[in-house]
C-alpha atoms as an extended CHARMM CRD file, in Angstrom:
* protein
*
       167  EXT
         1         1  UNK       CA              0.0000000000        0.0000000000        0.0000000000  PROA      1               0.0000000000
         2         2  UNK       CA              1.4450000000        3.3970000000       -1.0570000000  PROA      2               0.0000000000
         3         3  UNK       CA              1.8800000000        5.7460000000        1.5060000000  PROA      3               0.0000000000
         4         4  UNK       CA              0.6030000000        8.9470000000        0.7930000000  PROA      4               0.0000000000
         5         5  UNK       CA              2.5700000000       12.2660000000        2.3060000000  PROA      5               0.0000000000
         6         6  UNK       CA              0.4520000000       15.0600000000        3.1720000000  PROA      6               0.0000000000
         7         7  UNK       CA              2.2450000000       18.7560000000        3.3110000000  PROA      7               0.0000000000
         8         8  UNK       CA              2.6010000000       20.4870000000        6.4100000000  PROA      8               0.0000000000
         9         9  UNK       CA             -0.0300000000       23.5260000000        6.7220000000  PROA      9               0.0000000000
        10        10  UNK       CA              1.9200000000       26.5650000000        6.0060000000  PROA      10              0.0000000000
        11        11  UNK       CA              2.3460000000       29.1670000000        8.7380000000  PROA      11              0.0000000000
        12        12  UNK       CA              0.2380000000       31.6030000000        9.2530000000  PROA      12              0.0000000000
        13        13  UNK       CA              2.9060000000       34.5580000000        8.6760000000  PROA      13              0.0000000000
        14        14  UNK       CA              0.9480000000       37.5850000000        7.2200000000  PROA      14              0.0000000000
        15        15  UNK       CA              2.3200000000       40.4600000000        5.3940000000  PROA      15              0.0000000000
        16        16  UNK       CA              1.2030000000       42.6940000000        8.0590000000  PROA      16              0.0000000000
        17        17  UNK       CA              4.1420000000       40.6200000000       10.3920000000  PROA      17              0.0000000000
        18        18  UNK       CA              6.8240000000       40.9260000000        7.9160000000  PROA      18              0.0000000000
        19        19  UNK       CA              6.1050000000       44.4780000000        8.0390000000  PROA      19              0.0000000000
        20        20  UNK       CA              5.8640000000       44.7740000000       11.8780000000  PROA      20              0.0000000000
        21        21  UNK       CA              9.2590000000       42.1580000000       11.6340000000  PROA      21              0.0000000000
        22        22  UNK       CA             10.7960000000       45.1590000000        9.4530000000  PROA      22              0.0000000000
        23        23  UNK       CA              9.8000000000       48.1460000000       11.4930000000  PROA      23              0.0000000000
        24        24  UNK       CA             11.4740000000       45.9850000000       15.4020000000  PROA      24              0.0000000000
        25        25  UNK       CA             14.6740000000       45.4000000000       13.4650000000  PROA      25              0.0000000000
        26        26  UNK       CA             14.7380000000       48.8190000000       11.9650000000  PROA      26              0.0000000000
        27        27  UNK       CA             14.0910000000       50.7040000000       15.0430000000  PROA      27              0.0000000000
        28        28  UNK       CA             17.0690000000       48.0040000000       16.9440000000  PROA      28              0.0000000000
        29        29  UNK       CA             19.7060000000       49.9960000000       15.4700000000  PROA      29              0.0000000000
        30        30  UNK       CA             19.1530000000       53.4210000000       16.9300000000  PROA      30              0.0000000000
        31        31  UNK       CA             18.2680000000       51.6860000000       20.0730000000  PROA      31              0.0000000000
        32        32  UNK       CA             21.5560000000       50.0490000000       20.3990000000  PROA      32              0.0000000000
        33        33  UNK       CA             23.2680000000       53.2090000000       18.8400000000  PROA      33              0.0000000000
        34        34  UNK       CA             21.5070000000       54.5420000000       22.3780000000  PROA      34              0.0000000000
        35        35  UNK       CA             22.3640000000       51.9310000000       24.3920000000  PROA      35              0.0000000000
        36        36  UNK       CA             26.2560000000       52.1390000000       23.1690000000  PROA      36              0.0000000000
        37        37  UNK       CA             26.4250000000       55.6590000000       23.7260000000  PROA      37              0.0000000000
        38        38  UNK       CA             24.4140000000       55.9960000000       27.1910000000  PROA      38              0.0000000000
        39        39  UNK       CA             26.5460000000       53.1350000000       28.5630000000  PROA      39              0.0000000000
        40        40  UNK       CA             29.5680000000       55.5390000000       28.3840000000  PROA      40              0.0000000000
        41        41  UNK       CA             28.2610000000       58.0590000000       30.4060000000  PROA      41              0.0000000000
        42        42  UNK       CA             27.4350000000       55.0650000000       33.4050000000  PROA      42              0.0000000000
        43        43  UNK       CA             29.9210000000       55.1700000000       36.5130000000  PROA      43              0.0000000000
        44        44  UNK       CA             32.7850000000       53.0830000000       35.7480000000  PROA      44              0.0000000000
        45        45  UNK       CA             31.7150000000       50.0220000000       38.4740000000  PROA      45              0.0000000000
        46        46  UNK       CA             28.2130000000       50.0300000000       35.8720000000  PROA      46              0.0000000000
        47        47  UNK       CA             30.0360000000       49.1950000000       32.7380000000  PROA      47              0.0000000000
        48        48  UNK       CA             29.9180000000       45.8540000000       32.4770000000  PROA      48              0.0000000000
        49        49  UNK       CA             28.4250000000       44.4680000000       29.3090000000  PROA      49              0.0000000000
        50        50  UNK       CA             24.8780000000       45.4430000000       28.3550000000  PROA      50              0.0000000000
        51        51  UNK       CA             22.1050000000       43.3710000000       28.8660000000  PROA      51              0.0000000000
        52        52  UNK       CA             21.9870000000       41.9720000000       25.1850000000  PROA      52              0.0000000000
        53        53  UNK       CA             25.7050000000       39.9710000000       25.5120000000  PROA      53              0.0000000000
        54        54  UNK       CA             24.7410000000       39.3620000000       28.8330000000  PROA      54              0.0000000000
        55        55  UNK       CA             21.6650000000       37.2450000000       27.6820000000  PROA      55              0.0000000000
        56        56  UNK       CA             23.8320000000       35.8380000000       24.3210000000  PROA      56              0.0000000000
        57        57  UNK       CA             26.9810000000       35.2420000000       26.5950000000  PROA      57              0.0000000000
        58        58  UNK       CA             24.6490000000       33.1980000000       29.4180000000  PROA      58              0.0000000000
        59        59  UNK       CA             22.5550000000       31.2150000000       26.6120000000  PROA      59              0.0000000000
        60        60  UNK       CA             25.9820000000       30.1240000000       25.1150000000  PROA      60              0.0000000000
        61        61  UNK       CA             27.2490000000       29.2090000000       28.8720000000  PROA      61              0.0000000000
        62        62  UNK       CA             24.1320000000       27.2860000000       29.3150000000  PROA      62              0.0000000000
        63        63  UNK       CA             24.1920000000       25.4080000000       25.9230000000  PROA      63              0.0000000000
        64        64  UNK       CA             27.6820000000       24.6370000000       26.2640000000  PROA      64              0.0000000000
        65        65  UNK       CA             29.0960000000       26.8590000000       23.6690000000  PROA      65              0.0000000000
        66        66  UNK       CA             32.2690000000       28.7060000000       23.9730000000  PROA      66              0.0000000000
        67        67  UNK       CA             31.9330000000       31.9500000000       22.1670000000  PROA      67              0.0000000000
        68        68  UNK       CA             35.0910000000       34.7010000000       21.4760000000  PROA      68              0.0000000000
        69        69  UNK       CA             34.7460000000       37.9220000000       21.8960000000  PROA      69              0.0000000000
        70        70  UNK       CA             34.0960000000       38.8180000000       18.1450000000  PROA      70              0.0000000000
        71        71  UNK       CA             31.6570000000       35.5500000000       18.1140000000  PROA      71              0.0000000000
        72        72  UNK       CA             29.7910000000       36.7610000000       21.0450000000  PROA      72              0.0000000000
        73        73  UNK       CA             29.0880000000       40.4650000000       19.2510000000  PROA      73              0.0000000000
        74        74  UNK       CA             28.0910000000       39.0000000000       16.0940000000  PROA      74              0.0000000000
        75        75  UNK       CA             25.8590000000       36.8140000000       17.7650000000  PROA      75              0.0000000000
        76        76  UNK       CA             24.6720000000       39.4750000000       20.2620000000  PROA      76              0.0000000000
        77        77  UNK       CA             24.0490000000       41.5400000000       17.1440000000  PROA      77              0.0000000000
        78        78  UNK       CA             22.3700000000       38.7800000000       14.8970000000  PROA      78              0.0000000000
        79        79  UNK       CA             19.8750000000       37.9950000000       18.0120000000  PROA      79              0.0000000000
        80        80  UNK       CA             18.9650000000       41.5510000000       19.0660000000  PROA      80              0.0000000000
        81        81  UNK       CA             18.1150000000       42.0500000000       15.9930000000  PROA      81              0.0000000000
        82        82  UNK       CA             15.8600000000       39.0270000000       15.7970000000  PROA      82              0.0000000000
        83        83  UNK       CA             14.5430000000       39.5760000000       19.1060000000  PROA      83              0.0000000000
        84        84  UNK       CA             13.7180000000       43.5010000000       17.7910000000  PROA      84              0.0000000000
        85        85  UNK       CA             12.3530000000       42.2610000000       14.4250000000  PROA      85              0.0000000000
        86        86  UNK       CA             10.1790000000       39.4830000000       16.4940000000  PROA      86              0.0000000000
        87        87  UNK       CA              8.9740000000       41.5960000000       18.6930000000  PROA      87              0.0000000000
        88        88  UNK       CA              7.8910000000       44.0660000000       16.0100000000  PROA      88              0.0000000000
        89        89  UNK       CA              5.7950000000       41.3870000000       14.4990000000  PROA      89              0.0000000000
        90        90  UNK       CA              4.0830000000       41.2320000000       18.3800000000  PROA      90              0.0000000000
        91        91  UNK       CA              3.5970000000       44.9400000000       17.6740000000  PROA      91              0.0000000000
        92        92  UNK       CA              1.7900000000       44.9380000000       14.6510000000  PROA      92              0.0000000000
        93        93  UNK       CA             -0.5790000000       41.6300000000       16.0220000000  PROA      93              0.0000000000
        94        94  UNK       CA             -1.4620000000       43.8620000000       19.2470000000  PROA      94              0.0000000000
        95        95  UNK       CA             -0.9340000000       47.2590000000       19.5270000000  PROA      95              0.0000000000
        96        96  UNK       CA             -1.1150000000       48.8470000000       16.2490000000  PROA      96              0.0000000000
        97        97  UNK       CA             -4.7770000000       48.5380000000       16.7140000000  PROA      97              0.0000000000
        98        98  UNK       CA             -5.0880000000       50.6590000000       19.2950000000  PROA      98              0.0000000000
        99        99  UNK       CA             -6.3400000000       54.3820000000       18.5620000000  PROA      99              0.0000000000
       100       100  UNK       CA             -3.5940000000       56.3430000000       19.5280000000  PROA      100             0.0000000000
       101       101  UNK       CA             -0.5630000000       57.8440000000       18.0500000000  PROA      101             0.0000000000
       102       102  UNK       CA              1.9750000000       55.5810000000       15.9580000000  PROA      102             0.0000000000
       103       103  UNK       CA              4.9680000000       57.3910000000       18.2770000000  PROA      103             0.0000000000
       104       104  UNK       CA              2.7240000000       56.7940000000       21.5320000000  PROA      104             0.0000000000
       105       105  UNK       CA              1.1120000000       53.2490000000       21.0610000000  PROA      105             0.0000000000
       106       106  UNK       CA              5.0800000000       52.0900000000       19.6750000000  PROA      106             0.0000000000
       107       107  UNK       CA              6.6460000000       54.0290000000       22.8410000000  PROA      107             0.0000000000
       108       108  UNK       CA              4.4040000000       52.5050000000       25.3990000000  PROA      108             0.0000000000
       109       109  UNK       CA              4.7590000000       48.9990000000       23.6540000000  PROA      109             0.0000000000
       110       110  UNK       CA              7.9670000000       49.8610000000       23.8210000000  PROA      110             0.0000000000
       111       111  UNK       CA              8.0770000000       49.5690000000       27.7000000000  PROA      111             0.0000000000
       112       112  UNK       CA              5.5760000000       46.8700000000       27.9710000000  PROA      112             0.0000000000
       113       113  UNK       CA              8.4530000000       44.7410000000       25.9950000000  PROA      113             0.0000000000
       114       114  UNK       CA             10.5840000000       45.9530000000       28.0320000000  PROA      114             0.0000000000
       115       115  UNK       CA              8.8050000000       45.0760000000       31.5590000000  PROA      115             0.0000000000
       116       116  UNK       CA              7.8770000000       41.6820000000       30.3270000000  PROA      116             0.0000000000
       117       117  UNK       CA             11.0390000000       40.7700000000       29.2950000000  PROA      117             0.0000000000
       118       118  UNK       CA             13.4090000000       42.3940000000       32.1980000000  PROA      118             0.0000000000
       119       119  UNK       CA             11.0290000000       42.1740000000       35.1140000000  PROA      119             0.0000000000
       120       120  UNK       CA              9.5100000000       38.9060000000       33.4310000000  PROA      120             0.0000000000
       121       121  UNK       CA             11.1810000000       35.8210000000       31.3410000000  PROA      121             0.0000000000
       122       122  UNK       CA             14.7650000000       37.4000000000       32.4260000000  PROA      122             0.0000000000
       123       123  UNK       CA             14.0890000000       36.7740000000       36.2300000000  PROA      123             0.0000000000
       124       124  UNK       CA             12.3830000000       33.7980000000       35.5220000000  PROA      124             0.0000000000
       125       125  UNK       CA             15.0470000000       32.0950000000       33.6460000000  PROA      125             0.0000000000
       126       126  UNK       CA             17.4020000000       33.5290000000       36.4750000000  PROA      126             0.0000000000
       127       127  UNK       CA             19.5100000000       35.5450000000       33.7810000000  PROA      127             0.0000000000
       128       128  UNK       CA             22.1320000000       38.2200000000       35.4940000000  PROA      128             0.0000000000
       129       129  UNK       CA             20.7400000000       40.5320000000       33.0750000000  PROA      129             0.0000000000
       130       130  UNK       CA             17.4580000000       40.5180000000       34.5470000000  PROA      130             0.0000000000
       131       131  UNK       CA             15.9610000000       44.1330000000       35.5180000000  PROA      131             0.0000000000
       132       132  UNK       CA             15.8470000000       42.9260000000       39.2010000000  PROA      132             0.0000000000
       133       133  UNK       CA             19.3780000000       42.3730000000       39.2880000000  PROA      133             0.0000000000
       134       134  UNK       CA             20.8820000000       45.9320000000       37.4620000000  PROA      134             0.0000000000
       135       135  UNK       CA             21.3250000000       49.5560000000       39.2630000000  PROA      135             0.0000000000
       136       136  UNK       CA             18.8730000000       51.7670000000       38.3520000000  PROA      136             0.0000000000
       137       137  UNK       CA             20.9990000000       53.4930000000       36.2750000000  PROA      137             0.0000000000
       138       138  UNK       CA             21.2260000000       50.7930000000       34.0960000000  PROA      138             0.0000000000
       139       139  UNK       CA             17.5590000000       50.4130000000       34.0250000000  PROA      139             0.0000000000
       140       140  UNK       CA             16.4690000000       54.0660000000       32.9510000000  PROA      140             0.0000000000
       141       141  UNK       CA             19.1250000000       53.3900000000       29.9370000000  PROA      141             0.0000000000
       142       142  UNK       CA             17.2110000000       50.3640000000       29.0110000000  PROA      142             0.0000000000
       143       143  UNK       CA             13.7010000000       51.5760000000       30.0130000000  PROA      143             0.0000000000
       144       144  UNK       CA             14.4320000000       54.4660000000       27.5070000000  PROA      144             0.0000000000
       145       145  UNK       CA             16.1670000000       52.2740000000       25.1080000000  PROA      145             0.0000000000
       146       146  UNK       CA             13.2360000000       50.5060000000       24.7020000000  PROA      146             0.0000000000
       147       147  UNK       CA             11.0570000000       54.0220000000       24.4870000000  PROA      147             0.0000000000
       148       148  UNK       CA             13.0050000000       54.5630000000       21.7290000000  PROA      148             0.0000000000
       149       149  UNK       CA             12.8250000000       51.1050000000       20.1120000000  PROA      149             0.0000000000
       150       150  UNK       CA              8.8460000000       51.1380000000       20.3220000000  PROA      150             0.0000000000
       151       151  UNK       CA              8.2440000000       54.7950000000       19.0490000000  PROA      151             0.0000000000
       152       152  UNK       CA             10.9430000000       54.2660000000       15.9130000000  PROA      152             0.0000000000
       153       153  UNK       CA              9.0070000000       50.7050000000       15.8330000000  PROA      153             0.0000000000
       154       154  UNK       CA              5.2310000000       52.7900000000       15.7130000000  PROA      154             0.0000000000
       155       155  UNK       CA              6.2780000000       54.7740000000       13.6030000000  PROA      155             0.0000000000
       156       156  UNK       CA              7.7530000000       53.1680000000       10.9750000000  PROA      156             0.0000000000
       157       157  UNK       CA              5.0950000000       50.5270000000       11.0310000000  PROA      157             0.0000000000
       158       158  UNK       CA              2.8680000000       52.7380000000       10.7320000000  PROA      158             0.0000000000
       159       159  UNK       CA              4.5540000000       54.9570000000        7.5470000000  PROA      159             0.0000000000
       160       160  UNK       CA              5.3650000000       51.2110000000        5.7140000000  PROA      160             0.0000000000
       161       161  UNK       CA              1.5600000000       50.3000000000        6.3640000000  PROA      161             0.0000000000
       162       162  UNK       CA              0.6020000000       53.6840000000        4.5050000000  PROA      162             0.0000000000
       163       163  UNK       CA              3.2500000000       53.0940000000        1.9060000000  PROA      163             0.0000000000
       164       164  UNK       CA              2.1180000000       49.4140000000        0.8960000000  PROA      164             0.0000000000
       165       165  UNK       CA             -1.5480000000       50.3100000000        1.2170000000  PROA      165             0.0000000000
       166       166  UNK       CA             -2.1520000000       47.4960000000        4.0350000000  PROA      166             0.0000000000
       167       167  UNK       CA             -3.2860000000       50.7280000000        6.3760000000  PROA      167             0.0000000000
């Protein structure tokens, strides 16, 4: 008896998340820009790596995987990036529906990423780089990092929704 192979359904990506996908990776580079710059200005005992290598370095630890320094910045790089771009797909699935300003709606997503993920799944997993565990100083650089990240992230959406007529 032949056996008959049935495709896998295809996932349900939409354009709308590619687009949301763009706008988070788009608006991660003038967040890190931020983040680089800010970090300078931090007392020198505050200046240890940001929280993105922290999080790479401590998922390589975990899995085993011994990472150089230029390995661990690519790969810090590569998966802020994707984490940005993911979480701009998030964006356009839940807030961009919301009735407010593209630069408002994108700022306070903004923070809501950045509460769930440093006062949420960071803790959780016990990561170093968790919002519990930094100075204060170091959170208000993030906190606005991510301010930054969300209204660059609303904003954009918004202008590539208008732009490919999916607005």
């Amino acid at each position: 008896m032949a056996h008959e192979q049935r495709a896998l359904p295809a996932l349900p990506f939409t354009f709308p998340s590619i687009v949301g996908a763009a706008a988070g990776g788009i608006a991660t580079i003038p967040m890190s820009l931020f983040m680089l710059a800010a970090h300078k200005f931090l007392p020198d005992w505050q200046k240890d790596a940001l929280p993105p290598e922290k999080v790479t370095g401590e998922v390589a630890e975990r899995a085993n995987i011994d990472l150089n320094k230029p390995a661990l910045l690519g790969t810090t790089l590569t998966a802020h990036l994707g984490y940005g771009a993911s979480m701009g797909s998030l964006y356009i699935t839940f807030a961009s529906k919301l009735k407010l300003p593209p630069l408002l709606k994108g700022s306070l997503f903004g923070v809501g990423v950045w509460a769930a993920s440093y006062m949420g799944w960071l803790p959780a997993g016990k990561f170093l780089a968790a919002g519990t565990n930094e100075t204060q100083e170091r959170n208000m650089l993030m906190i606005i990092a991510h301010l930054i990240w969300g209204g660059v992230t609303g904003v954009v959406a918004d202008q590539l929704e208008k732009q490919l007529g999916t607005k």
